[in-house]
C-alpha positions as CSV (number, residue, x, y, z in Angstrom):
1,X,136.0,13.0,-16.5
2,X,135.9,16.2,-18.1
3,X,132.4,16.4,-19.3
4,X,131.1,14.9,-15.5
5,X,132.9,17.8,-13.6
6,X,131.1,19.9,-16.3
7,X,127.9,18.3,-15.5
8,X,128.2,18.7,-11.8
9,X,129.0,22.5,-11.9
10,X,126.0,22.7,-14.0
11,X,123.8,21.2,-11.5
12,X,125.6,22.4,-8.5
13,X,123.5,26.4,-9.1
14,X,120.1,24.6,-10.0
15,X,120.7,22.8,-6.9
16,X,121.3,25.8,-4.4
17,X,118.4,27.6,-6.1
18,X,116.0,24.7,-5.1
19,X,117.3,24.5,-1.7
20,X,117.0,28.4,-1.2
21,X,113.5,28.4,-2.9
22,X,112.6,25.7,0.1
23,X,113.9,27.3,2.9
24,X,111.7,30.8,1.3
25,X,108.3,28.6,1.7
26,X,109.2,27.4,5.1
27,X,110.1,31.1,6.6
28,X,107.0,32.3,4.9
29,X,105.0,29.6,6.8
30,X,106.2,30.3,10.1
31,X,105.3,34.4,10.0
32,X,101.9,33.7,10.6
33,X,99.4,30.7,12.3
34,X,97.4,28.6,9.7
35,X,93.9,29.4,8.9
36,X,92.2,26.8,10.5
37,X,90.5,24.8,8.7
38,X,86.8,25.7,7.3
39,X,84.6,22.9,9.6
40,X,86.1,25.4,12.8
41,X,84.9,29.0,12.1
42,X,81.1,29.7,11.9
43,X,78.7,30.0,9.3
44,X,76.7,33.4,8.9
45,X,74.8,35.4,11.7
46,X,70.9,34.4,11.9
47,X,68.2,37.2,11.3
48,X,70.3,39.8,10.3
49,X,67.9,43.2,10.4
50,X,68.4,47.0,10.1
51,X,66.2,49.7,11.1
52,X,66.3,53.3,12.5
53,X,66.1,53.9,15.7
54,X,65.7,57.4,16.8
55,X,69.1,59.4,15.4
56,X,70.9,56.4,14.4
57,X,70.6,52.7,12.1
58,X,70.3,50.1,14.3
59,X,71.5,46.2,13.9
60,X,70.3,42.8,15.2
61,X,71.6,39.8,14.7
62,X,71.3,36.4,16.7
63,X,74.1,34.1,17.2
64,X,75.1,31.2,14.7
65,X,74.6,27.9,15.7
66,X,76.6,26.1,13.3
67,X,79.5,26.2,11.6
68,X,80.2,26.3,7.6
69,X,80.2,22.9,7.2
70,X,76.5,22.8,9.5
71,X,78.1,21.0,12.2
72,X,77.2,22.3,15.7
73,X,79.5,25.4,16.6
74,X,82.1,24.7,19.5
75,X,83.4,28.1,19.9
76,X,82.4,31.5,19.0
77,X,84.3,34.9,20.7
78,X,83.1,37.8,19.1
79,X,81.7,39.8,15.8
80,X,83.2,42.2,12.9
81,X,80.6,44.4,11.9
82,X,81.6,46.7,8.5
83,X,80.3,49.4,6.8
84,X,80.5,51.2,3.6
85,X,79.2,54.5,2.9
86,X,78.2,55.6,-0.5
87,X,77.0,59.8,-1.3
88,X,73.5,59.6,-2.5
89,X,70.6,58.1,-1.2
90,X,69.8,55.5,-3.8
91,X,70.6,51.6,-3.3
92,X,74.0,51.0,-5.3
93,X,74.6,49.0,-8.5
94,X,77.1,46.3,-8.8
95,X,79.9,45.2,-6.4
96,X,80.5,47.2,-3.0
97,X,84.3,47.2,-2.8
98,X,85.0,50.0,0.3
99,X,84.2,47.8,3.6
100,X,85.6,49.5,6.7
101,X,85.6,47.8,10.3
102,X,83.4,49.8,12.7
103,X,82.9,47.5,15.5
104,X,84.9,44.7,17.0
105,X,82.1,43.0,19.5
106,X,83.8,41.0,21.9
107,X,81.8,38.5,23.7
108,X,83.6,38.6,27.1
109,X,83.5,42.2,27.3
110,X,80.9,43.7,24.8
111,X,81.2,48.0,25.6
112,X,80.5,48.4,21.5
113,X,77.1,46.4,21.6
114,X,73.9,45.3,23.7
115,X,73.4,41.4,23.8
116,X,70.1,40.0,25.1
117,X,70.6,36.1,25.6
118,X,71.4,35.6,21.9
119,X,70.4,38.2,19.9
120,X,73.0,41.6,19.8
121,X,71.9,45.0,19.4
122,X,74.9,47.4,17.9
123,X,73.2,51.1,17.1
124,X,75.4,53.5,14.5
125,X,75.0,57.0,15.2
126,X,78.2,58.2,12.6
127,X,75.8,59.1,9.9
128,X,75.7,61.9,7.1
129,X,72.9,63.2,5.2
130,X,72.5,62.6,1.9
131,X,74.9,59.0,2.2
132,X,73.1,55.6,1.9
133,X,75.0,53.1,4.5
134,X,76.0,49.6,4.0
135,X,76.6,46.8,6.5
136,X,77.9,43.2,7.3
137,X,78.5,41.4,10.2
138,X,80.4,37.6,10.9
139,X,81.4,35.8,13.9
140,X,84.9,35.1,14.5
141,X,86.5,32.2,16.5
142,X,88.9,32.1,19.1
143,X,91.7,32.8,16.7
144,X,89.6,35.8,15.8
145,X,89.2,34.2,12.2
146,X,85.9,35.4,10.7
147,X,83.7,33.0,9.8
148,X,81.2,33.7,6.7
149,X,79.4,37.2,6.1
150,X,76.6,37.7,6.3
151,X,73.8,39.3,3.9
152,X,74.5,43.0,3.0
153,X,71.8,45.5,4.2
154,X,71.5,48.7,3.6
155,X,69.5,52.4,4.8
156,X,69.5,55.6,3.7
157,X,70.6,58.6,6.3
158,X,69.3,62.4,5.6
159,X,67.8,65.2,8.0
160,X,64.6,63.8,9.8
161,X,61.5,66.1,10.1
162,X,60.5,68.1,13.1
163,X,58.2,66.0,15.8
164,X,54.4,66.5,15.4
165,X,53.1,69.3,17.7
166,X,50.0,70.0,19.3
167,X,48.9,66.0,19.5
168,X,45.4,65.6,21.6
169,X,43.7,62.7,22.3
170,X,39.7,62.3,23.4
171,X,38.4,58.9,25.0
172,X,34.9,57.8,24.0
173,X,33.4,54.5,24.3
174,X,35.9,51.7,23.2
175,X,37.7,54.4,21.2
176,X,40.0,57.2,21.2
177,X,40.5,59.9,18.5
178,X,43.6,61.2,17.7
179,X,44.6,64.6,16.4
180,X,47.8,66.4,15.9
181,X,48.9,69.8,13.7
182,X,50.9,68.7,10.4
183,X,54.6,68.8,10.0
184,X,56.3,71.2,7.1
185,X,60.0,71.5,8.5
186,X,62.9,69.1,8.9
187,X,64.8,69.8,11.8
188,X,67.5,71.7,10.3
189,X,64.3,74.8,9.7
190,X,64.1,73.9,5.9
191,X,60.6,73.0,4.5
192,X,60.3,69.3,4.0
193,X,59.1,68.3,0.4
194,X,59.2,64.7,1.3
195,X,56.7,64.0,3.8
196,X,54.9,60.3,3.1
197,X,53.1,60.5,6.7
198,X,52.7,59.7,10.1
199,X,53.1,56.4,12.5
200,X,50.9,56.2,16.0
201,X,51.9,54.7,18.8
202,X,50.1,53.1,21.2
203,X,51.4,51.9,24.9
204,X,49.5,49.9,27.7
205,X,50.4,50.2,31.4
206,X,53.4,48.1,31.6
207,X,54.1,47.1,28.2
208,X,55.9,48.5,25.5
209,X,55.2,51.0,22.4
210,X,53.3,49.2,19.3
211,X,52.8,51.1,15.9
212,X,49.1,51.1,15.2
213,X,49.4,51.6,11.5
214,X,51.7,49.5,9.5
215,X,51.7,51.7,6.6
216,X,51.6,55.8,7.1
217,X,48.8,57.6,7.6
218,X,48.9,60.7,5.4
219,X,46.2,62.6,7.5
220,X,46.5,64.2,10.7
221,X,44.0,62.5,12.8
222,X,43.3,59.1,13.7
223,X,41.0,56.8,15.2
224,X,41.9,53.8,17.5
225,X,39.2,51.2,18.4
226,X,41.2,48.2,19.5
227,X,40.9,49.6,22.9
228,X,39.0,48.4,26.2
229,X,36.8,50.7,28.2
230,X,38.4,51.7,31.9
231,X,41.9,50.8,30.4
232,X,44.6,53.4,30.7
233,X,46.6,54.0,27.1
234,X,49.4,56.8,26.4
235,X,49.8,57.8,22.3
236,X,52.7,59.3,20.9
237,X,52.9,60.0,16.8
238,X,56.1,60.8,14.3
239,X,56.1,62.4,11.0
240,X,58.3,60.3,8.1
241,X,60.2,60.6,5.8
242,X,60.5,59.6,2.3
243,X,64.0,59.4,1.5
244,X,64.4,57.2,-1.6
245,X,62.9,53.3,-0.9
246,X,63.5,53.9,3.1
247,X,61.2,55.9,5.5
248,X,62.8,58.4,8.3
249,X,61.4,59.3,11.2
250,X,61.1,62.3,13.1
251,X,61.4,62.4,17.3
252,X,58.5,61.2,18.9
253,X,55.7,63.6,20.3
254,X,55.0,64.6,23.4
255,X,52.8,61.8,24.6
256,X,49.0,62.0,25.9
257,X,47.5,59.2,28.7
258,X,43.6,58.9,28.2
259,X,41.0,56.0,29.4
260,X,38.5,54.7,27.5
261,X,34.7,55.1,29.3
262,X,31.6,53.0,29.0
263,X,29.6,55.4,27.4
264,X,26.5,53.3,26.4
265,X,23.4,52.4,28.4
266,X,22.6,48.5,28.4
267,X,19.6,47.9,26.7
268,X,16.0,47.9,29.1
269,X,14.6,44.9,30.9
270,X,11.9,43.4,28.9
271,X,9.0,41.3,29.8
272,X,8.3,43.1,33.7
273,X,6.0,41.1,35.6
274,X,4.3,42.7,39.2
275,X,2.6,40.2,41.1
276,X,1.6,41.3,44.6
277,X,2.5,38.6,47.6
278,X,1.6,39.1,51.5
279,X,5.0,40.2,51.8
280,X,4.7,43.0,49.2
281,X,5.2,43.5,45.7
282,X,7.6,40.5,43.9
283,X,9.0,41.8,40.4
284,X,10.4,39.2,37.5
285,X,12.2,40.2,34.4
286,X,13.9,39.1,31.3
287,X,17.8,39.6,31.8
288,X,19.4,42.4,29.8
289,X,22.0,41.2,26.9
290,X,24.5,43.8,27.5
291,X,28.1,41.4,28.0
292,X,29.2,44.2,30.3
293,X,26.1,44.7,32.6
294,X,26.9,45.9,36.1
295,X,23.3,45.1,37.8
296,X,19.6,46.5,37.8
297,X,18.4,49.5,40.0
298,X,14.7,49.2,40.7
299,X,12.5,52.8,40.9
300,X,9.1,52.7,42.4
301,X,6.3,55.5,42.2
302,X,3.5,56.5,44.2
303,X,0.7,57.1,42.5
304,X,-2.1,58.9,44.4
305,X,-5.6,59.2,43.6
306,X,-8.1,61.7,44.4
């Protein structure tokens, strides 16, 4: 009897603990909701981009479609969008640790972000010189779980260059030349050592600006001749930056409207035949190549003799 009452108050703290260890686990669960489970939240953000848009980095993304486990998504509410900011303008090595929230992009009321049909437009304009900014972005659910990250791009931020001055343009026939002065300061007055160029812009009446020249042009003219006569185009150029692997560029010109003129005579009417009728004088001839011929105009001389 003895040695079982001894074995019973041996057992007897053992047992407490246990029940005290379960009751910790169930209070512990009931502080916050379950993560719900991984088939629910959505996979990454489609065509994630970043590029500068005037004073700021701007992001795109388009909407996920399906979740993490490529099922169809059923509910999406909203997107994080983080940032980290590193001094220097060079891409980082290794792991990027120092993710801060910037935006919380709520779908039913977006104020932080522009969305067109799918695709959402969030434009950062807290930016340092001399820093190279990271970014992220992932949809959360309902529950405002994120779902997975997305890919992590990056752009470096310094003072842009001064906007090219003195830009002319002259129309000639299916072509316009392009001339501006050159750029030497950034905007804060200091000379710029860093100059790789300039991009052209080109706009039609009623569409939007296209860059002429996918890489920059170091000169400080240009010639466009992807232009049709008797169509109206307005130019502006920007100066760029080299700031370590990223270009920066400068405020836009002031722009210049010209129209492109027919400047070249059709080629003359061979083979003229005169053959005189009782009516007068009927004239035949071969038709002129030109693609853009408007007509004929027929001259007739008198020719006196003494």
């Amino acid at each position: 009897m003895g040695e079982g009452r001894e074995r019973c108050s041996l057992a007897l703290p053992h047992l407490l603990t246990l029940i005290l260890f379960f009751c910790f686990l169930v209070a512990c669960g009931k502080k916050m909701e379950p993560l719900p489970p991984e088939a629910v939240l959505p996979a990454a953000v489609k065509e994630f981009r970043l590029v500068q848009e005037g004073e700021g980095l701007l992001l795109s993304w388009r909407f996920p479609r399906e979740n993490q486990l490529g099922q169809p998504l059923a509910q999406l509410s909203g997107f994080y969008v983080e940032r980290c900011e590193l001094k220097g303008v060079a891409p980082a090595t290794g792991c990027l640790l120092d993710f801060v929230q910037i935006a919380d992009i709520d779908l039913e009321y977006p104020r932080q972000a522009v969305i067109k049909g799918e695709t959402v437009y969030y434009l950062d304009r807290d930016l340092l010189p001399g820093r190279r900014y990271y970014y992220r972005v992932a949809a959360y659910d309902p529950s405002r779980y994120p779902g997975a990250w997305s890919r992590v791009l990056s752009h470096a931020w310094e003072v842009l260059p001064q906007a090219p001055r003195a830009f002319q343009a002259a129309a000639g026939d299916r072509e316009v030349a392009l001339a501006w002065s050159p750029v030497t300061r950034l905007r804060n007055g200091r000379p710029v050592q860093d100059l790789a160029g300039y991009f052209v812009y080109r706009r039609s009446p009623g569409g939007a600006w296209t860059r002429l020249n996918p890489q920059v042009e170091t000169g400080t003219s240009f010639r466009d001749v992807a232009v049709q006569n008797e169509v109206e185009y307005t130019y502006r150029v920007t100066a760029a930056r080299q700031v370590g692997p990223d270009l920066l560029e400068s405020g836009p010109s002031a722009t210049v409207t010209v129209k492109p003129q027919d400047l070249t005579a059709p080629p003359p009417p061979l083979a003229l035949v005169a053959a005189p009728t009782v009516k007068g004088v009927d004239l035949r001839w071969e038709p002129s190549p030109a693609r853009d011929l408007a007509g004929y105009r027929v001259y007739r001389s008198r020719i006196s003799f003494c």
